[in-house]
N, C-alpha and C positions, 0 to 999 in steps of 0.2 A: 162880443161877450160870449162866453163859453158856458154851456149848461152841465150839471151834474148831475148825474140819476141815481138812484140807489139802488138797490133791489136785493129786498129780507129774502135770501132763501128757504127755505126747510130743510134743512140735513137730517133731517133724524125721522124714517119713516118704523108703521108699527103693522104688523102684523098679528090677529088672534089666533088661538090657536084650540083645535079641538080635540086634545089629547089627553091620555087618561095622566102623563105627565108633566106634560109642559101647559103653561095658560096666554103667554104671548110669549113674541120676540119684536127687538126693535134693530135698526141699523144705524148706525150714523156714517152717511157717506162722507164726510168730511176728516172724521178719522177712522175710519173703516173698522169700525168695531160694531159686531153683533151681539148682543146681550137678550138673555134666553132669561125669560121670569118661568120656576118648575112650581108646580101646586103645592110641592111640599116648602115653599116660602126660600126655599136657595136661588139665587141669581147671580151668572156669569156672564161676564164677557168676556167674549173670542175675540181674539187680538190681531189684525194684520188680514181682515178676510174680507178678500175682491169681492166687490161689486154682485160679480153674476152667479156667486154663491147664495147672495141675497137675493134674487130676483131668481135662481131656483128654488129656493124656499117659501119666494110668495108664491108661484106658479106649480108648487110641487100639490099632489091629489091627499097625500099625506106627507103633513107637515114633521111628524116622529122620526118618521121612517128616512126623508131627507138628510134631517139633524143627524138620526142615529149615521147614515150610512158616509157622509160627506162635510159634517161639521165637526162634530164632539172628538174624535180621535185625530184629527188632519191639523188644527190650531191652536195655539198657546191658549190657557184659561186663567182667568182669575176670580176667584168666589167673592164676591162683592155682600152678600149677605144669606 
Protein backbone atom coordinates (compact mmCIF):
# COMPACT_ATOMS: atom_id res chain seq x y z
CA UNK A 1 0.00 0.00 0.00
CA UNK A 2 1.23 3.32 -1.03
CA UNK A 3 1.28 6.37 1.08
CA UNK A 4 0.49 10.13 0.11
CA UNK A 5 1.87 13.11 1.70
CA UNK A 6 0.92 16.51 1.13
CA UNK A 7 2.75 19.35 1.88
CA UNK A 8 1.00 23.21 2.26
CA UNK A 9 3.61 25.42 0.82
CA UNK A 10 3.88 29.21 1.32
CA UNK A 11 4.33 31.03 -1.83
CA UNK A 12 3.75 34.20 -0.98
CA UNK A 13 6.50 35.69 1.36
CA UNK A 14 6.26 39.65 2.92
CA UNK A 15 8.65 41.94 3.57
CA UNK A 16 8.35 45.61 5.78
CA UNK A 17 9.50 48.26 4.78
CA UNK A 18 11.04 51.57 6.24
CA UNK A 19 10.56 54.09 3.74
CA UNK A 20 9.37 57.50 3.60
CA UNK A 21 7.40 55.73 0.51
CA UNK A 22 6.83 52.37 0.21
CA UNK A 23 5.16 50.42 3.63
CA UNK A 24 5.76 46.60 2.47
CA UNK A 25 6.36 44.27 -0.48
CA UNK A 26 5.23 40.85 -0.98
CA UNK A 27 6.53 38.02 -3.58
CA UNK A 28 4.63 35.16 -4.77
CA UNK A 29 7.11 32.68 -5.78
CA UNK A 30 4.81 30.65 -7.57
CA UNK A 31 3.74 33.19 -9.95
CA UNK A 32 6.67 35.44 -9.67
CA UNK A 33 4.96 38.54 -8.92
CA UNK A 34 6.22 41.35 -6.51
CA UNK A 35 3.59 43.65 -5.28
CA UNK A 36 4.93 46.83 -3.66
CA UNK A 37 1.93 48.36 -1.04
CA UNK A 38 3.29 52.76 -1.34
CA UNK A 39 1.86 54.82 1.85
CA UNK A 40 0.15 56.89 -0.28
CA UNK A 41 -2.45 53.77 -0.51
CA UNK A 42 -1.33 52.85 -4.45
CA UNK A 43 -0.31 48.98 -4.95
CA UNK A 44 1.37 47.25 -7.77
CA UNK A 45 2.44 44.41 -9.02
CA UNK A 46 5.61 43.73 -11.15
CA UNK A 47 4.98 41.05 -13.30
CA UNK A 48 7.48 38.20 -14.55
CA UNK A 49 10.39 39.17 -11.58
CA UNK A 50 13.02 36.13 -10.71
CA UNK A 51 13.39 34.96 -7.61
CA UNK A 52 16.84 36.80 -6.82
CA UNK A 53 15.46 40.19 -7.34
CA UNK A 54 13.34 39.20 -4.33
CA UNK A 55 15.78 37.89 -2.22
CA UNK A 56 17.84 41.30 -3.18
CA UNK A 57 15.31 43.32 -1.89
CA UNK A 58 14.92 41.28 1.37
CA UNK A 59 18.75 41.47 1.89
CA UNK A 60 19.13 45.00 0.30
CA UNK A 61 20.36 47.79 3.52
CA UNK A 62 17.77 50.12 1.71
CA UNK A 63 14.89 48.67 0.64
CA UNK A 64 13.85 52.25 -1.75
CA UNK A 65 16.80 52.51 -3.17
CA UNK A 66 16.79 48.62 -4.32
CA UNK A 67 13.10 49.14 -5.81
CA UNK A 68 14.15 52.51 -7.06
CA UNK A 69 17.47 51.26 -8.86
CA UNK A 70 16.38 47.50 -10.05
CA UNK A 71 12.61 46.97 -9.89
CA UNK A 72 10.21 49.94 -10.80
CA UNK A 73 11.78 50.81 -14.41
CA UNK A 74 13.12 47.02 -15.33
CA UNK A 75 9.17 45.16 -15.08
CA UNK A 76 5.81 45.35 -16.57
CA UNK A 77 3.44 47.08 -13.74
CA UNK A 78 -0.14 46.98 -13.04
CA UNK A 79 -1.82 49.37 -10.49
CA UNK A 80 -3.99 47.15 -8.54
CA UNK A 81 -5.32 50.01 -6.24
Amino acid sequence: MYETQTTIQNTIETVMVNSSAIYSAEYDLAKQTLKVYFNNEGVYDYIDVPEFYWRGLVAAPSKGKFLNSYVFKSFYFERLG
